[in-house]
N, CA, C and O atoms as CSV, one atom per row, in Angstrom:
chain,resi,resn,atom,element,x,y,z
A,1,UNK,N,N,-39.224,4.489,21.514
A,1,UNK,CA,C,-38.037,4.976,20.857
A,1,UNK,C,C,-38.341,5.243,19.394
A,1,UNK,O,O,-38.998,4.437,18.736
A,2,UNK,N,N,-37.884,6.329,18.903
A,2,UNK,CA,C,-37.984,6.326,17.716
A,2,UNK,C,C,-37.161,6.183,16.413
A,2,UNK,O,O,-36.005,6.552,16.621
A,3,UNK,N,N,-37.334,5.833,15.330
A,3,UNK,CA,C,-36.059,5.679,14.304
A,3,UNK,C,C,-36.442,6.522,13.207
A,3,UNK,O,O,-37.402,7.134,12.739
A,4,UNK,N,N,-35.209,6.256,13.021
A,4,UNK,CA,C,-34.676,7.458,11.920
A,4,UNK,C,C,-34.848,6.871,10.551
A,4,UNK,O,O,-34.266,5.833,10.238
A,5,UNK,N,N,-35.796,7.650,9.568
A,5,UNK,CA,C,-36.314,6.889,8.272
A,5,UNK,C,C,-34.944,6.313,7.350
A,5,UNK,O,O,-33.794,6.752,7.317
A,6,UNK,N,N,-35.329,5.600,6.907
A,6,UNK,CA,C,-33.737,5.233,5.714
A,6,UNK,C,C,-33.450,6.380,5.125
A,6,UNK,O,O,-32.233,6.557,5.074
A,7,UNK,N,N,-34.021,7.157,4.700
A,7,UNK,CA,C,-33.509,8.199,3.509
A,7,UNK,C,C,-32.902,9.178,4.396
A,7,UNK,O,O,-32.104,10.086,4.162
A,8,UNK,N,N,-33.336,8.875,5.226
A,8,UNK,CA,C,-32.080,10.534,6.350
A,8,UNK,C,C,-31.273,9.431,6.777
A,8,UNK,O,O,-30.153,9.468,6.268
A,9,UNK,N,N,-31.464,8.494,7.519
A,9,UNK,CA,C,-30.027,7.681,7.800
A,9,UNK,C,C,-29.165,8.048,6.908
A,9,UNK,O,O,-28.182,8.739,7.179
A,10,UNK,N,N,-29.474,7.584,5.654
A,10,UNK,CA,C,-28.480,7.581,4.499
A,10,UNK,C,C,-28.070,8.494,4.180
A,10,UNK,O,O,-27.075,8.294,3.484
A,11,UNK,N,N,-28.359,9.761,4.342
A,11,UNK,CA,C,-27.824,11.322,4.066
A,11,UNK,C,C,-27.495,11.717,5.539
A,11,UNK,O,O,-27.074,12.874,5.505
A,12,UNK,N,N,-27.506,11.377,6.458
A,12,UNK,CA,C,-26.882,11.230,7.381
A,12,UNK,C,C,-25.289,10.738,7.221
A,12,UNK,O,O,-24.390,11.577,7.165
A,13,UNK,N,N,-25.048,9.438,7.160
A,13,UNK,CA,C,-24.262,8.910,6.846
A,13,UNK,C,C,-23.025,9.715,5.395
A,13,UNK,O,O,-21.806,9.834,5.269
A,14,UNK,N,N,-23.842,9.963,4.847
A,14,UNK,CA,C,-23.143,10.343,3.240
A,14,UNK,C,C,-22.744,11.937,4.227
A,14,UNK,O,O,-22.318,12.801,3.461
A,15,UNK,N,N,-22.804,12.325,5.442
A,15,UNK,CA,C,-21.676,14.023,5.539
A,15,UNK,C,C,-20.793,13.749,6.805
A,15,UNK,O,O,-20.332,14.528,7.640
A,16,UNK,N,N,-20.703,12.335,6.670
A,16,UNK,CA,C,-19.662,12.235,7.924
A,16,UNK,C,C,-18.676,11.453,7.324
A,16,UNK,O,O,-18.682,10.382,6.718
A,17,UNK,N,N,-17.609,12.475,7.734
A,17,UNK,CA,C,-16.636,12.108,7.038
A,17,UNK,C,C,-15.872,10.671,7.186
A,17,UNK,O,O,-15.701,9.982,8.191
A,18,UNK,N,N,-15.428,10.436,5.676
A,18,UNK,CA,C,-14.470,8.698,5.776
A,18,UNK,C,C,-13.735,8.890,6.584
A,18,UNK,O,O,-13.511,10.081,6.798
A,19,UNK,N,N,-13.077,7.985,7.338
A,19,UNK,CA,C,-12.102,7.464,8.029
A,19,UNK,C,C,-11.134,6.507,6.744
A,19,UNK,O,O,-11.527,5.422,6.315
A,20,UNK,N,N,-9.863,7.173,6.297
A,20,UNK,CA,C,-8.817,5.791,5.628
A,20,UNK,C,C,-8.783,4.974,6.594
A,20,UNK,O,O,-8.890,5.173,7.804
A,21,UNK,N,N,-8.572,3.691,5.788
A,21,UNK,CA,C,-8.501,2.715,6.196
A,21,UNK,C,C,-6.820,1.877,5.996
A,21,UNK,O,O,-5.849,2.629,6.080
A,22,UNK,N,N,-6.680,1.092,5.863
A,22,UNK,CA,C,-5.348,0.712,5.657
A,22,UNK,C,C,-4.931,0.171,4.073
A,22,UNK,O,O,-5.694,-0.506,3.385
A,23,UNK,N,N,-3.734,0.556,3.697
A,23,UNK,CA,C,-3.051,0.991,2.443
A,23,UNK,C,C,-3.154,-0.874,1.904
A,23,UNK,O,O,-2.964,-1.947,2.476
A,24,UNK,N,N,-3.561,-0.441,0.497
A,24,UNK,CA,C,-3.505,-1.526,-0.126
A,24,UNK,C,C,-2.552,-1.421,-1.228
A,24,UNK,O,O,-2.320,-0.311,-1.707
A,25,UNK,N,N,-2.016,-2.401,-1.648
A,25,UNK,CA,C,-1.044,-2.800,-3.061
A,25,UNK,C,C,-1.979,-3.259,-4.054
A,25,UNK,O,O,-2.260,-4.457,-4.002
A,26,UNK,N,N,-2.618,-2.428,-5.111
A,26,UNK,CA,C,-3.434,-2.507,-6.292
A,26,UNK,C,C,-2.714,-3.451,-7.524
A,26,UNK,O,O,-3.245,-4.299,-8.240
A,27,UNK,N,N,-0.897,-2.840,-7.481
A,27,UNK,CA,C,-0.720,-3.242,-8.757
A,27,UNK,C,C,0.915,-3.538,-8.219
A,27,UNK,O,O,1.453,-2.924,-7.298
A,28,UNK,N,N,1.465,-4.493,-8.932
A,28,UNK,CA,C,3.150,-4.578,-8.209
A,28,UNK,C,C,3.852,-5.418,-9.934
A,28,UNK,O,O,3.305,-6.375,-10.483
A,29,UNK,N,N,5.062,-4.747,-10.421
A,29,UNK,CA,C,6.186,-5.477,-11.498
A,29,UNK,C,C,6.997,-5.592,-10.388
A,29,UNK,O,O,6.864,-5.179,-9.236
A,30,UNK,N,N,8.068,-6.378,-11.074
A,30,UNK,CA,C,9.435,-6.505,-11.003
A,30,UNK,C,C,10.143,-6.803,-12.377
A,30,UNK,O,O,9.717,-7.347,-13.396
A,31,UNK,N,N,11.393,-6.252,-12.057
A,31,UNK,CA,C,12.273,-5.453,-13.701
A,31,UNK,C,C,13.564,-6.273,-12.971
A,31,UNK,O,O,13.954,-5.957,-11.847
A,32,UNK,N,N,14.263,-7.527,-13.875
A,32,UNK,CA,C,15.255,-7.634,-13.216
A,32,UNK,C,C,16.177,-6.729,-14.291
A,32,UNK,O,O,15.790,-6.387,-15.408
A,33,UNK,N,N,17.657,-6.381,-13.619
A,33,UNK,CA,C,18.559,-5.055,-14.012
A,33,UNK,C,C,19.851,-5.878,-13.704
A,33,UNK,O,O,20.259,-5.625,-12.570
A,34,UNK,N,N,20.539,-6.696,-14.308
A,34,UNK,CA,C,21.551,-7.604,-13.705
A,34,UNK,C,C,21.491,-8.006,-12.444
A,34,UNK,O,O,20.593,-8.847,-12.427
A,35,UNK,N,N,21.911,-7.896,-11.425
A,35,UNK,CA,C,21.897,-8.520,-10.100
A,35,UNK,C,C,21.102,-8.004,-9.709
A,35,UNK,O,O,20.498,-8.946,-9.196
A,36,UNK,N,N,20.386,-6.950,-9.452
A,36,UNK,CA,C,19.559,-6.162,-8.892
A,36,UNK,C,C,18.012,-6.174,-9.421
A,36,UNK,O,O,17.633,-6.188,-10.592
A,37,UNK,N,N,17.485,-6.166,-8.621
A,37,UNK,CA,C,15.301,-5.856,-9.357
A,37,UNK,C,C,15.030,-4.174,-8.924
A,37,UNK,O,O,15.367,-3.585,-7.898
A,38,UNK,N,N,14.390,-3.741,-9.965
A,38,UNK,CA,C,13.372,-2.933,-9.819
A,38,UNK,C,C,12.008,-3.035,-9.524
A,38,UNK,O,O,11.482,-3.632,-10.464
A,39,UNK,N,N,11.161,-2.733,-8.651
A,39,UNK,CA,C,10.158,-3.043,-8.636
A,39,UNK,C,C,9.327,-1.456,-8.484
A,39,UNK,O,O,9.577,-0.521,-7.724
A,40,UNK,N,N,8.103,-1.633,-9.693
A,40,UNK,CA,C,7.237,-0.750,-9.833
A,40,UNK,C,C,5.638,-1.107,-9.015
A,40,UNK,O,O,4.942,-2.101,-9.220
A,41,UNK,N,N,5.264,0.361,-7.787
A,41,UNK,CA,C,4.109,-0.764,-6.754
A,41,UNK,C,C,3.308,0.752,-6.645
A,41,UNK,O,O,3.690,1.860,-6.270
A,42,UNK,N,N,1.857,0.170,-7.225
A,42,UNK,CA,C,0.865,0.794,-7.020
A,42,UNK,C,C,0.015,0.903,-6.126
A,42,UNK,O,O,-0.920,0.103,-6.144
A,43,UNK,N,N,0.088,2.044,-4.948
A,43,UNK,CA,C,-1.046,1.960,-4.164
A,43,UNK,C,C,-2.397,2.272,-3.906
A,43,UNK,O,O,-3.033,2.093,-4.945
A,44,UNK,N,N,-2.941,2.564,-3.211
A,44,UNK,CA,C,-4.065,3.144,-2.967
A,44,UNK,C,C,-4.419,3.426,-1.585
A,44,UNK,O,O,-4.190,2.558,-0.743
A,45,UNK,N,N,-4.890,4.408,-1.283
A,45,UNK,CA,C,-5.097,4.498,0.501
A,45,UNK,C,C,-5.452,6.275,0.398
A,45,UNK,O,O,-4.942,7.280,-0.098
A,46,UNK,N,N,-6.845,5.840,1.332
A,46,UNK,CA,C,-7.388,7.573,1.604
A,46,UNK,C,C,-6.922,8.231,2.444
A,46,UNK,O,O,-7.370,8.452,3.569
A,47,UNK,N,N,-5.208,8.904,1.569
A,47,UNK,CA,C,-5.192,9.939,2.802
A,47,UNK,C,C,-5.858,10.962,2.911
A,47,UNK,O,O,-6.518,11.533,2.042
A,48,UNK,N,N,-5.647,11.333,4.416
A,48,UNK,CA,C,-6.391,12.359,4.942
A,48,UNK,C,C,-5.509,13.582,5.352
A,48,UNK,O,O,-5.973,14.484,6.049
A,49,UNK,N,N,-3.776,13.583,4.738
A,49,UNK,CA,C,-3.012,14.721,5.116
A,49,UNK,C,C,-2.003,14.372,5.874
A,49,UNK,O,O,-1.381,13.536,5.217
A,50,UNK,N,N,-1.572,14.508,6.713
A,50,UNK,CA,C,-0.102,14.523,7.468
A,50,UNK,C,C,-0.281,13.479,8.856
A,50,UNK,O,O,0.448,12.625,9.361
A,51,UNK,N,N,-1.424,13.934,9.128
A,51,UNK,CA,C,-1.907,12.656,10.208
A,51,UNK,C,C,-2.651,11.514,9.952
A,51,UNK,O,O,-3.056,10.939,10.963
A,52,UNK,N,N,-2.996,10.939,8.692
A,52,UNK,CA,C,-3.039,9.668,8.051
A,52,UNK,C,C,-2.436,9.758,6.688
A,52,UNK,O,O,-2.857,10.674,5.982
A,53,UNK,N,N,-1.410,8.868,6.134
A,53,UNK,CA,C,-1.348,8.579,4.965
A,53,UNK,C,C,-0.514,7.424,4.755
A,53,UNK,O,O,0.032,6.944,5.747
A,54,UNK,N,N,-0.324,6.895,3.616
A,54,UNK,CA,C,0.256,6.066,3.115
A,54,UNK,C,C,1.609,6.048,3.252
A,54,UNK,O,O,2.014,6.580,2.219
A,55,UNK,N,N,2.758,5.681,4.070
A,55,UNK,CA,C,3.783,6.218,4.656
A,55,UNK,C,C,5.247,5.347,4.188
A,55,UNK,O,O,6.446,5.540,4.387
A,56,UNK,N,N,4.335,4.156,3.362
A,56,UNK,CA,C,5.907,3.304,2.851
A,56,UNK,C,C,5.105,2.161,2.089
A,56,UNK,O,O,3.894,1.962,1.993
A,57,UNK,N,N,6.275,1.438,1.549
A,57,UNK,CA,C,5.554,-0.327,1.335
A,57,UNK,C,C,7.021,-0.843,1.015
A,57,UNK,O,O,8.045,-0.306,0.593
A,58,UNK,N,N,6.612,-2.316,1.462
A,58,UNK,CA,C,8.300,-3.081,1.500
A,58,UNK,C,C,7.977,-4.323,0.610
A,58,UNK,O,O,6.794,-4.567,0.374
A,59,UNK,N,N,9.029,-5.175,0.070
A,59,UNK,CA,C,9.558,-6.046,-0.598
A,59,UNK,C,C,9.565,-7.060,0.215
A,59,UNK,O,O,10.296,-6.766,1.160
A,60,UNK,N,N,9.049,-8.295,0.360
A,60,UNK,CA,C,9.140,-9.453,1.611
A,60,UNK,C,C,9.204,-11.088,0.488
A,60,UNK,O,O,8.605,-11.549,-0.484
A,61,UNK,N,N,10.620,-11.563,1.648
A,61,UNK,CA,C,10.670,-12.869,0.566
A,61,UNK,C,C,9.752,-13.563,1.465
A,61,UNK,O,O,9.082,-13.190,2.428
A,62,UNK,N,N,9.919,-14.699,0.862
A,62,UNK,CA,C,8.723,-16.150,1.488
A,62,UNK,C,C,8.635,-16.303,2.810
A,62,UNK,O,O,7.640,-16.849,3.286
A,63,UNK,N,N,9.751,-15.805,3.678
A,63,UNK,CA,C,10.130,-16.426,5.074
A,63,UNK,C,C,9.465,-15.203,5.498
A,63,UNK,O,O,8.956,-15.325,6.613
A,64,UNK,N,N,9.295,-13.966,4.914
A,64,UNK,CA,C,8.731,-12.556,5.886
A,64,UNK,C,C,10.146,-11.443,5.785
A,64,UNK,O,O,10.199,-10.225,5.950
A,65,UNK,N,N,11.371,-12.590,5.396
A,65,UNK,CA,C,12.503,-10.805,5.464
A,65,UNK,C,C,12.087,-10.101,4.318
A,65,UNK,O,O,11.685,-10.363,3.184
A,66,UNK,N,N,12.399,-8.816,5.225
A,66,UNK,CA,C,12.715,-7.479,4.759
A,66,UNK,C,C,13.352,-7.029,3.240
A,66,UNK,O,O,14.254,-6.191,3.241
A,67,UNK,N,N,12.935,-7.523,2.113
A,67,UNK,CA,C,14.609,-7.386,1.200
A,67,UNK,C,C,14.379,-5.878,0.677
A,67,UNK,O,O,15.115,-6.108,-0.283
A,68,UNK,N,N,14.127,-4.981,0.536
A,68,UNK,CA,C,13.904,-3.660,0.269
A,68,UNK,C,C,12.370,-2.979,0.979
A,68,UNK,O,O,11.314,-3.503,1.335
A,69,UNK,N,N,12.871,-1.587,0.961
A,69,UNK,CA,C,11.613,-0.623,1.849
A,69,UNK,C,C,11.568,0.294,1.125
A,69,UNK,O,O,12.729,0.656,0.940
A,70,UNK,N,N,10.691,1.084,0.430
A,70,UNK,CA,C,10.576,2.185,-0.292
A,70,UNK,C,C,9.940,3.315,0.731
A,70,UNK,O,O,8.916,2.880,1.257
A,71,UNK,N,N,10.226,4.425,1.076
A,71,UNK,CA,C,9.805,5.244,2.133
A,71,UNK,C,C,8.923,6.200,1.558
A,71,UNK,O,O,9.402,6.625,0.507
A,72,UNK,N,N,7.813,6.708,1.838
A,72,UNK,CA,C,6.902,8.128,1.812
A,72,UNK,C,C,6.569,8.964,1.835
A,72,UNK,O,O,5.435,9.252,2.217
A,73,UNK,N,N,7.692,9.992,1.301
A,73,UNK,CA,C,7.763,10.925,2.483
A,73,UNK,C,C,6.747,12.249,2.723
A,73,UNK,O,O,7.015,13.372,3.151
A,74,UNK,N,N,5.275,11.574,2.204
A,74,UNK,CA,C,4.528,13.238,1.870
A,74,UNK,C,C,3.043,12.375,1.603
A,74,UNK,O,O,2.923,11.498,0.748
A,75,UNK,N,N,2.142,12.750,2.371
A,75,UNK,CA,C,0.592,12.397,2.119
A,75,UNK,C,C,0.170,12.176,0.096
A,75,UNK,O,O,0.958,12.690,-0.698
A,76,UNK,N,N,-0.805,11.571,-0.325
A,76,UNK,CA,C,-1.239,11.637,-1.932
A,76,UNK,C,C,-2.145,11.544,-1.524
A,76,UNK,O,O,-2.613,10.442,-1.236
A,77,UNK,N,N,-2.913,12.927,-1.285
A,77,UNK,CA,C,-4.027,12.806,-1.021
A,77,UNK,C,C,-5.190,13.249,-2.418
A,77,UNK,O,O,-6.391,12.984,-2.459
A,78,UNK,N,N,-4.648,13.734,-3.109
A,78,UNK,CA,C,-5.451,14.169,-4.632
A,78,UNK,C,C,-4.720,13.551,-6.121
A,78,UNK,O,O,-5.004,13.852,-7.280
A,79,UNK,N,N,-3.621,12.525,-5.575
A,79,UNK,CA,C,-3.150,11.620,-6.051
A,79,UNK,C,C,-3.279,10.297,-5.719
A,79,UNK,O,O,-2.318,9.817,-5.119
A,80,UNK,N,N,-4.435,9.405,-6.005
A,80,UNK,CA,C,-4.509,8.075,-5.681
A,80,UNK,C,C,-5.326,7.296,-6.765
A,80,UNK,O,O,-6.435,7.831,-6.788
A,81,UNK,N,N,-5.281,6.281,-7.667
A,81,UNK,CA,C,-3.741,5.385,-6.570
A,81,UNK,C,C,-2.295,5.887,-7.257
A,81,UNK,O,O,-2.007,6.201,-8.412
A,82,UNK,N,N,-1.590,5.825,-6.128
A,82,UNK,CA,C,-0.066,6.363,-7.619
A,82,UNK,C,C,1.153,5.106,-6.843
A,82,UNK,O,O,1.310,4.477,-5.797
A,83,UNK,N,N,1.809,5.316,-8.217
A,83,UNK,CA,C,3.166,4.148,-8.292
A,83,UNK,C,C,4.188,5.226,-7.885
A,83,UNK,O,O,4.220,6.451,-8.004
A,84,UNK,N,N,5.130,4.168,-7.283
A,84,UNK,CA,C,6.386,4.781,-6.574
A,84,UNK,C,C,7.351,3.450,-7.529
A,84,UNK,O,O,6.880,2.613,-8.298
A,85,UNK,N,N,8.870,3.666,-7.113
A,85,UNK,CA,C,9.363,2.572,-7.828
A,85,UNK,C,C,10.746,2.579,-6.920
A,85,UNK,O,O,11.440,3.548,-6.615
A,86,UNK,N,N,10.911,1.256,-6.604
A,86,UNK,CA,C,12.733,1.138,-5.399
A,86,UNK,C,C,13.199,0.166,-6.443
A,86,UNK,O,O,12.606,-0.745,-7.021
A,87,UNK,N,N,14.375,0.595,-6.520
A,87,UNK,CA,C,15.951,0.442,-7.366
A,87,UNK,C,C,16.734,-0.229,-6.522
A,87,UNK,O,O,16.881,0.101,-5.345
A,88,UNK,N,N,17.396,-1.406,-7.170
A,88,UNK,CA,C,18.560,-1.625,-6.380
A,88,UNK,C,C,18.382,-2.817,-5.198
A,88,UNK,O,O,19.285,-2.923,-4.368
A,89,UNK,N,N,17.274,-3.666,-5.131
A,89,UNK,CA,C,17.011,-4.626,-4.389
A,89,UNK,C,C,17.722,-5.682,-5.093
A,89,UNK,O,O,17.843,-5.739,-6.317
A,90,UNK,N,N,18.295,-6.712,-4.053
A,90,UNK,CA,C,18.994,-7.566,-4.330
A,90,UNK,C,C,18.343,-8.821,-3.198
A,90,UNK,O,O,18.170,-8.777,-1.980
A,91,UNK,N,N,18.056,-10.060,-4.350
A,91,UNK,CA,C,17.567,-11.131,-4.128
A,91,UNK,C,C,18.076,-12.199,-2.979
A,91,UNK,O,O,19.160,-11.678,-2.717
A,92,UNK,N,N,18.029,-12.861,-2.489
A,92,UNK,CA,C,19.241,-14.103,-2.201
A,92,UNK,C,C,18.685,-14.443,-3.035
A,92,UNK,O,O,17.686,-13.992,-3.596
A,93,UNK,N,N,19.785,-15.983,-3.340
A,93,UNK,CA,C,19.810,-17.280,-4.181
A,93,UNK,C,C,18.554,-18.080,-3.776
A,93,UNK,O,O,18.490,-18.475,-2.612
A,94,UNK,N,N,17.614,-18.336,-4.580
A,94,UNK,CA,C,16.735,-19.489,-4.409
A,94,UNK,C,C,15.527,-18.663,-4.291
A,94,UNK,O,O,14.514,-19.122,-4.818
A,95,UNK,N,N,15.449,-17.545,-3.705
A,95,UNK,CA,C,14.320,-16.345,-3.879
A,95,UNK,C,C,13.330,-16.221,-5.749
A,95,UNK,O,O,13.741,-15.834,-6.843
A,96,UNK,N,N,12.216,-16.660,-5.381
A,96,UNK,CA,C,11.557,-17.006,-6.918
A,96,UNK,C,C,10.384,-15.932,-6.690
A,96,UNK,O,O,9.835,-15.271,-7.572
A,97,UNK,N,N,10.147,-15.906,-5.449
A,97,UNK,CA,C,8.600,-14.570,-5.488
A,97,UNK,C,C,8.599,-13.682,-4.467
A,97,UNK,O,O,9.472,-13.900,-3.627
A,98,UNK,N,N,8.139,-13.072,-4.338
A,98,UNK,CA,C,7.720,-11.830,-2.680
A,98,UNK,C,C,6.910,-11.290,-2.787
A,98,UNK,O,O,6.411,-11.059,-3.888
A,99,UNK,N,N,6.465,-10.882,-1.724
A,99,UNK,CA,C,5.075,-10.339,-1.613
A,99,UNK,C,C,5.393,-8.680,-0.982
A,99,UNK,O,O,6.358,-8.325,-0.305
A,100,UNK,N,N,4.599,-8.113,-1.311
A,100,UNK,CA,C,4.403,-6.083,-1.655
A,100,UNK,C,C,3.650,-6.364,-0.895
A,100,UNK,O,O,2.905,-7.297,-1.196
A,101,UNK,N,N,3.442,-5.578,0.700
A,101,UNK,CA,C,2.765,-4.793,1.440
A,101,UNK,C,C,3.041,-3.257,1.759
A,101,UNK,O,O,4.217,-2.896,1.806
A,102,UNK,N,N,2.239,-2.528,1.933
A,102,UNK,CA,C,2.103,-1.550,2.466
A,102,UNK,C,C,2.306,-1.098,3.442
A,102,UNK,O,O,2.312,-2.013,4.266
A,103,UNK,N,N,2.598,0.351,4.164
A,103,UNK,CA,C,2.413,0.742,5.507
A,103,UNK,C,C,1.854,1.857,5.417
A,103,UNK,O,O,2.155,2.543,4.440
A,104,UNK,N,N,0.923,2.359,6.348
A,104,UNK,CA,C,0.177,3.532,6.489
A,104,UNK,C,C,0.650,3.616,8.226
A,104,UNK,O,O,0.862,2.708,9.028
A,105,UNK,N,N,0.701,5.122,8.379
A,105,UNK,CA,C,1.009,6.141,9.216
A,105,UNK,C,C,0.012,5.875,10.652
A,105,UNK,O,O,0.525,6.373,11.654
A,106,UNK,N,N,-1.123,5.277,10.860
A,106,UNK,CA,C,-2.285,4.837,12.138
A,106,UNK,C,C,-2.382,3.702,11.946
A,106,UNK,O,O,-2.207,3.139,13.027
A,107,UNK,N,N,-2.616,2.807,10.962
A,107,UNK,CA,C,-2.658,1.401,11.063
A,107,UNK,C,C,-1.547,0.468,10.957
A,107,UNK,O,O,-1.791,-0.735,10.872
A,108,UNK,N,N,-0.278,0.926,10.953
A,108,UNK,CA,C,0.769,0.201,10.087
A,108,UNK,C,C,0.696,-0.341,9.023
A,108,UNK,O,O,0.346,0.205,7.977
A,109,UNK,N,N,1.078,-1.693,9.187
A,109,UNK,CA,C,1.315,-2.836,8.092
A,109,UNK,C,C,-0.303,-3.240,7.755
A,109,UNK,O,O,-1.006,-3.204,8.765
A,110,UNK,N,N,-0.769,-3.490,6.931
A,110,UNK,CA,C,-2.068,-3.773,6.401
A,110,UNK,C,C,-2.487,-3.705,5.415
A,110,UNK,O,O,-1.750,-3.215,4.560
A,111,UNK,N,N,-3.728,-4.105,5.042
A,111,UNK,CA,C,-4.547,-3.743,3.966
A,111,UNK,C,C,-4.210,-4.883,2.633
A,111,UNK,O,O,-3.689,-5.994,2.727
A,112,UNK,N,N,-4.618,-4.301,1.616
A,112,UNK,CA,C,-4.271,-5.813,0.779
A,112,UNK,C,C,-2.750,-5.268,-0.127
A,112,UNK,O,O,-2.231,-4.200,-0.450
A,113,UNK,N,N,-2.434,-6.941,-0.290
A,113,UNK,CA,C,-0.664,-7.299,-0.666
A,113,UNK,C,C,-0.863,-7.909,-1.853
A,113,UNK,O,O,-1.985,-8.012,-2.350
A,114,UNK,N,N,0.071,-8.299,-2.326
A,114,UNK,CA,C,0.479,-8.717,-3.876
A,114,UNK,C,C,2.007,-9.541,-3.578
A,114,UNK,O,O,3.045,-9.040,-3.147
A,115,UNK,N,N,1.735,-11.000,-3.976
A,115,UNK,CA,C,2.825,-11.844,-4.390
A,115,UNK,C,C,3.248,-11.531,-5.667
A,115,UNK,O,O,2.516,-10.943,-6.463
A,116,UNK,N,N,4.571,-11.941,-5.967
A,116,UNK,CA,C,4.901,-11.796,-7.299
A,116,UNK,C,C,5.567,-13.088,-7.630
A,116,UNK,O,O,6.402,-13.574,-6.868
A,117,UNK,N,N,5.303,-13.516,-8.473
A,117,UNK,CA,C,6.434,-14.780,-9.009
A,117,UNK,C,C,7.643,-14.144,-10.051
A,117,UNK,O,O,7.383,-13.369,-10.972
A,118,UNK,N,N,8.781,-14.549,-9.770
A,118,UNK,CA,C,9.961,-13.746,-10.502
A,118,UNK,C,C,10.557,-14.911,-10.990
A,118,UNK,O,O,10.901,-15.949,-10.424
A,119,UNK,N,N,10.619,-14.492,-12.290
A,119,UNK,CA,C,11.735,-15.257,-13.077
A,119,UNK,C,C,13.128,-14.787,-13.819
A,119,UNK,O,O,13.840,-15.620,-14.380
């Protein structure tokens, strides 16, 4: 059998195209606004166009609920990483941090998250 020298492997490798992988949370604030938080959330994720991209990221208290979803509605594919920002989330009582995940369009929920501690 024969193998293939390193230096063509490797230029091999370098014209086949990436595969994205699943959407990560780079950077995450929260802005409290009287009763309500703003939260400003930076992602990152290689889209590839309409059939992979970065498709949302949500607001999650300690237990895993849901407390806000910011939606996607359009691939960034020559825009990455970029901030989006959801208005208007409202805490329960006793709620001190949450954690920012992502969703991408083939992998779902994934990739890396960000706790926040809120005061």
């Amino acid at each position: 059998m024969k193998t293939v020298p390193q230096a063509l492997a490797a230029s091999l490798v370098s014209v086949l195209p990436l595969q994205a992988g699943e959407a990560d949370i780079v950077a995450a604030e929260a802005v409290r606004g009287g009763e309500t938080w703003r939260f400003e959330v930076t992602l990152r994720h290689a889209d590839e166009g309409w059939d992979h991209y970065a498709d949302g990221w949500a607001v999650l208290a300690p237990d895993g609920t849901e407390l806000g979803y910011r939606e996607l509605l359009h691939p960034h594919v020559a825009e990455q990483p970029f901030t989006r920002s959801l208005t208007g989330v409202t805490l329960p009582d006793g709620v001190d941090r949450v954690t920012i995940r992502a969703h991408d369009s083939v992998h779902g929920w994934g990739g890396a998250e960000i706790t926040l501690e809120l005061r």
